[in-house]
N, C-alpha and C positions, 0 to 999 in steps of 0.2 A: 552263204552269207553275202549279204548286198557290203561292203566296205567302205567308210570316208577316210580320208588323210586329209587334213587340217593344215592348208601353208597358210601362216599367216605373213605375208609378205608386201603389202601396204607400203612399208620402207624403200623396199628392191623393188619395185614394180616394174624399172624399166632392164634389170636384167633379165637375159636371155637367159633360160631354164630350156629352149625347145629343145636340147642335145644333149641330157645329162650324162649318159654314157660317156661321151668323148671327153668328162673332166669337169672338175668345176668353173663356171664360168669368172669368179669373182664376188660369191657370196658369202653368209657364213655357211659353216658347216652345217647346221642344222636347218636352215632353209633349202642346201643343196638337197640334204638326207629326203625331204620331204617331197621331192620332184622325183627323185630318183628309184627311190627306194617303189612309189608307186609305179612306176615308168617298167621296171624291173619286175614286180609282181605282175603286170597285165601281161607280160612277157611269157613268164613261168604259169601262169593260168593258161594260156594259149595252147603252152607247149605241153601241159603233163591232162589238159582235158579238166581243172580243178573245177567243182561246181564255184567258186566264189568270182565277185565281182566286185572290179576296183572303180571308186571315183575320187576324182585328183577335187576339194573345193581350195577354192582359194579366192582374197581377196579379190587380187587380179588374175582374172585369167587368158591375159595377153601372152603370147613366149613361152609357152606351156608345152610339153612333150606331146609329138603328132600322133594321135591311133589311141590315146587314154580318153575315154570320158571324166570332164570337167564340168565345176557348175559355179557360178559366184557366188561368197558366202561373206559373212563379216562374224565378228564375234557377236555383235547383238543379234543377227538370222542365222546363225549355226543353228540351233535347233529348230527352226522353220524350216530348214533347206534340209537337215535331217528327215523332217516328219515331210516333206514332199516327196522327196526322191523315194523313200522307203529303206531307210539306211538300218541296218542291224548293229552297224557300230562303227564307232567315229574315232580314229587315231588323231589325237591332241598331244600337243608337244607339252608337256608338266611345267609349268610355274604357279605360284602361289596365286595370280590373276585368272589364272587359266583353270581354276576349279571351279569358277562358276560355270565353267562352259560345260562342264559335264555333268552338271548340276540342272543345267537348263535342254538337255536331250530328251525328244518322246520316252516315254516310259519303256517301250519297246525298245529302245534304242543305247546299246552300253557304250561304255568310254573307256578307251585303250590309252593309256597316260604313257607316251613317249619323252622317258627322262636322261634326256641330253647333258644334263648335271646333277651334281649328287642335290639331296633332296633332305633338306632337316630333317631330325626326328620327329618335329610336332608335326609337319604337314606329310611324313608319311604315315602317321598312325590316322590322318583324315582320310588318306588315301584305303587305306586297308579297312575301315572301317564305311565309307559309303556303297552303300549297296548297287550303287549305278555305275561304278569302275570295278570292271573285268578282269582286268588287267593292268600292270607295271610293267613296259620294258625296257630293262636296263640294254646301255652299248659296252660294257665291257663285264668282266667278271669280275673285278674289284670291285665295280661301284655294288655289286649286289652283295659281295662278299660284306661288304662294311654292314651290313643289316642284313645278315642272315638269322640274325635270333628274335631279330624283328616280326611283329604280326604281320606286316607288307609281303614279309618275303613267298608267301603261303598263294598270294599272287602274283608274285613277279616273276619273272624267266630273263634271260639272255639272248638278246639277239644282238651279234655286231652291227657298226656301221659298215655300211656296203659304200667299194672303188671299182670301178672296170678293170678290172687284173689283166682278166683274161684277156682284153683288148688289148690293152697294155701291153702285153706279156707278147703278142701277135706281132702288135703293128708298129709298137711303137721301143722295145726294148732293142731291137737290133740298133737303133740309132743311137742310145746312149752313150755318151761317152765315156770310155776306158778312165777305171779310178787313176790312175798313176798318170794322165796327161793333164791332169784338173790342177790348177793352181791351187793356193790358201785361202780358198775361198766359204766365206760361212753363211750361211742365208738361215735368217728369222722368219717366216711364213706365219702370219696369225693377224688377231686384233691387236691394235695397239691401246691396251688397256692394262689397268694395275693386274688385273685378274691374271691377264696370257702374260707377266711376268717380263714385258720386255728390260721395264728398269733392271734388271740383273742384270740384262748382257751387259746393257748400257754398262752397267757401274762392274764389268768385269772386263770389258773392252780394251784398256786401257793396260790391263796386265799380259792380254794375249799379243797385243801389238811388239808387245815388250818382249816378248819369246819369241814372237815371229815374226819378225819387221813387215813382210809383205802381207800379212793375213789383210783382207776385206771383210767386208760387212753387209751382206743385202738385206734390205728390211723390205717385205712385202706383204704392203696390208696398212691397215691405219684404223682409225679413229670411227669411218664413214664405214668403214666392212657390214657392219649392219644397220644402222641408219644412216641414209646418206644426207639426210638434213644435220646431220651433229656439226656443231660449231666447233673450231679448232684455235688453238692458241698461235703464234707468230711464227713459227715457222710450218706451219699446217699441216701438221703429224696428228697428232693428238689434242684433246680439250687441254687448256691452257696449264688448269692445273697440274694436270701429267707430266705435259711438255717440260714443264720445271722441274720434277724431279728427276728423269733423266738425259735430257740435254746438256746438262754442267759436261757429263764424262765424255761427249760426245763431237765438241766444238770447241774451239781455237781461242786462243785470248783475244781476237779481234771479234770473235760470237758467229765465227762461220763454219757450217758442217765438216767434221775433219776429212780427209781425201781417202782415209781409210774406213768412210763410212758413205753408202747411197740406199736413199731414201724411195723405193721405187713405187710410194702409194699402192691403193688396193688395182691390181690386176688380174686380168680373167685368163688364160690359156697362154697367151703371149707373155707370162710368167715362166714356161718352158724354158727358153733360152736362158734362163740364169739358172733353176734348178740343174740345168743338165752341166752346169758346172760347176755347181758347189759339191765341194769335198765334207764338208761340217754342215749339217743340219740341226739348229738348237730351237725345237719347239716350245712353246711354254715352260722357261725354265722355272718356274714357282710349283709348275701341277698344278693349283688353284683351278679347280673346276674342268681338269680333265677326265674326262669319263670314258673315254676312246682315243683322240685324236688320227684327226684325219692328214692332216699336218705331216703328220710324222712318217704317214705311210707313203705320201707322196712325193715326199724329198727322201723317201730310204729307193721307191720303185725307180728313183730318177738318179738311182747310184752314189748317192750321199749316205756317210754316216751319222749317227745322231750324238748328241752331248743332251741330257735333259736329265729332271729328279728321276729317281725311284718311287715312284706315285702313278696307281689310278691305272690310266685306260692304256701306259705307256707299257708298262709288266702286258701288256697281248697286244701292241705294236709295233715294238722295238724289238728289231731281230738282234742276233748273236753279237754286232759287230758292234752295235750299239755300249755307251758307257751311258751307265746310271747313277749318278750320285747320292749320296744318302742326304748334304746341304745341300743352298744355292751357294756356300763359301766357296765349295768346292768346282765350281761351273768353266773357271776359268782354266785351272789343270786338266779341268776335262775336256773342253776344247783344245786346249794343246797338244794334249796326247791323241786325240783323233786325228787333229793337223798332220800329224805325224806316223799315221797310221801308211802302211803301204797296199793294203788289199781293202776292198768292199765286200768280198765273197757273194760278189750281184746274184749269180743265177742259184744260191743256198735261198736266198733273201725271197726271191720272185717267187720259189716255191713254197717258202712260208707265209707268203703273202696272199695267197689262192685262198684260203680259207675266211677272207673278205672279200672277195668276188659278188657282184650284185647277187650272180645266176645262183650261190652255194648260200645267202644270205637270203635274197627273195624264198627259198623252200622252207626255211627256218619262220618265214612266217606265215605261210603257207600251214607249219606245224601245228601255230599256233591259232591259227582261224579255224582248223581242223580241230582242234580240240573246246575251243566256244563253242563252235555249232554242235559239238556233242554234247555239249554240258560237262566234262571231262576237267575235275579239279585240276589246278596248273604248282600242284604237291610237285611233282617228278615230272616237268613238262619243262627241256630246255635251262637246264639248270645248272651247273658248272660241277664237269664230273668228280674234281677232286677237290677236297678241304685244303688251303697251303698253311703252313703251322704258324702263320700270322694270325691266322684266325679260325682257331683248333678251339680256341676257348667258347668263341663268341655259337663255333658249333655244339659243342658238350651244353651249351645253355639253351641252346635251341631244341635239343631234346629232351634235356631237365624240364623244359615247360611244357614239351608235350605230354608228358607224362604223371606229370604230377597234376591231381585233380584241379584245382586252380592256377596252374601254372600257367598260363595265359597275363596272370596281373603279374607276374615277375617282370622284372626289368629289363630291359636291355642294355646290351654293351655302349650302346649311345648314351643310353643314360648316366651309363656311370662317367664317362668322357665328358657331357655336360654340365655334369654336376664338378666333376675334378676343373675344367674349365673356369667355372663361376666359382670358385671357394681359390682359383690362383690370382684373378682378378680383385675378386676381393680384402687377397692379404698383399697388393701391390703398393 
């Protein structure tokens, strides 16, 4: 199979993608995934002899990784630039916009829907029901888990997001710093949007200070992480409206950023020297639209432990050392106690960490290109080997419907959630 991967990256134009191995530059995560992850596949083609073949398109393609064929594309010539090259299938990053794209593919031509966040129920039953999408692939095993009784799930599979471990693990782990010389130091890595949860720390800040006088605060990332035209509010974090909800917790009655908190905007690699000394890693403490986090895995590889929900993509990136909370009430105890923690158990971590490696993730799609080109239903293709008894139910109705002659129109577990949703709403 000829292969596209779909950056849409118009926003980032002028970040460097040319070295995605060596980390992410400064983008979001799912711009990085799409540089990389192809970067990694021409890699693992080379080396195992695969008949398939990668093309990176993308808006721009300036700073593009060296040795990948590239082609420029836009959302309105994505399928022109499909039907020129001779593409057999086009990996699209899934939003509710982005189904016209695979809508508008040569007829020859199928659409691989890469879904970086979870995914309603109305727009995955569009998904499972067009005949021009092949494929769904999830980045963690909860997101697929949450619709497993779903028609979707019949084509979707599992593939992690991919990190340079293995590099990591080579070149750059020796240099870590030992957990026990690292101050109180906590680092936020993300967007700074309601979604990645910062207002939590914000408005839980103020209790940890209070347990541990010297704790700090890195914030790394903002507003611009994925457009870099977004307009910010007065102290240039966040859109303005954000900025107000949590800056109260954050600044001094005089309105100036407290000394226990540095605001280090979005940075690319030179981001290093502050992971490599944070003790406390708090990703997304909402979960809200965690489907993986990459976040997580980078501030655990740089010897940090994490404080975040029990949600989503964190259950397969958070290693042992990690606390999980069942609230956000809970977020502040839970940094405390990591504060306080005396080991990181690093090189336990590093080798759980392996199992996201480009090189172990690129074969996994590899799996799955192998099973397209055979026509090879994706029933038992990459699919998460065990039920967790969170969702033991949603499995028993997933094979209630197989088997029952019309069992296909049954409902799913979403639905009854949607429905319990809408009937709480409207007795508020």
């Amino acid at each position: 199979m000829k292969i596209g991967f779909y950056l849409q990256n118009a926003n980032v134009a002028e970040a460097d993608l040319s070295h995605p191995l060596d980390g992410n530059p400064g983008v979001g995560g799912t711009e990085y995934m799409f540089a990389a992850i192809p970067y990694a596949l021409q890699q693992a083609v080379q080396a195992s002899g695969s008949p398939h073949e990668i093309v990176l398109l993308a808006n721009s393609t300036a700073r593009l990784p060296e040795g990948l064929a590239t082609a420029c594309a836009t959302d309105d010539t994505l399928g022109a630039t499909a039907a020129r090259l001779g593409l057999d299938a086009v990996v699209i990053r899934y939003s509710a916009a982005n189904l016209r794209l695979g809508a508008a593919l040569p007829a020859a031509c199928s659409a691989v829907y890469w879904t970086h966040n979870f995914v309603p129920r109305a727009e995955l039953t569009q998904l499972a029901r067009a005949p021009y999408v092949k494929a769904i692939v999830c980045v963690g095993t909860e997101q697929l888990h949450f619709y497993r009784d779903h028609s979707a799930y019949a084509k979707s599979v599992v593939i992690f997001n991919g990190y340079p471990v293995r590099h990591f693990a080579d070149h750059v782990a020796p240099g870590v710093s030992p957990f026990a010389s690292r101050g109180h130091e906590v680092t936020f890595l993300g967007n700074i949007v309601d979604f990645k949860g910062f207002h939590l720390l914000a408005d839980a800040w103020p209790q940890v200070v209070a347990a541990v006088p010297d704790a700090h605060l890195n914030v790394i990332g903002g507003a611009r992480l994925y457009d870099r035209s977004q307009s910010l509010g007065p102290y240039g974090i966040a859109e303005k409206i954000y900025e107000e909800r949590f800056m109260p917790a954050l600044v001094g009655s005089d309105g100036k950023i407290l000394p226990s908190v540095t605001f280090h905007g979005v940075l690319g690699n030179e981001k290093d020297a502050i992971l490599n000394r944070t003790r406390v890693g708090v990703p997304n403490p909402s979960g809200v639209s965690e489907t993986f986090c990459i976040a997580a895995l980078e501030l655990q590889l740089w010897g940090a432990v994490i404080a975040t929900i029990d949600y989503g993509g964190f259950r397969d990136t958070v290693g042992a050392t990690g606390v999980l909370y069942r609230t956000p009430a809970e977020l502040a105890d839970a940094i405390i106690r990591q504060l306080r923690r005396t080991d990181n158990a690093y090189e336990a971590f590093v080798d759980f960490a392996r199992r996201f490696d480009f090189e172990a993730v690129a074969l996994d799609w590899l799996r799955l290109f192998d099973a397209l080109a055979a026509g090879e239903p994706l029933e038992r293709v990459l699919k998460p080997a065990a039920v967790p008894r969170a969702h033991a139910r949603k499995e028993f109705n997933r094979r209630l419907k197989r088997l029952l002659p019309f069992g296909r129109l049954l409902p799913s577990a979403m639905f009854y959630s949607s429905l319990l949703n809408r009937i709480n709403i409207f007795n508020r």
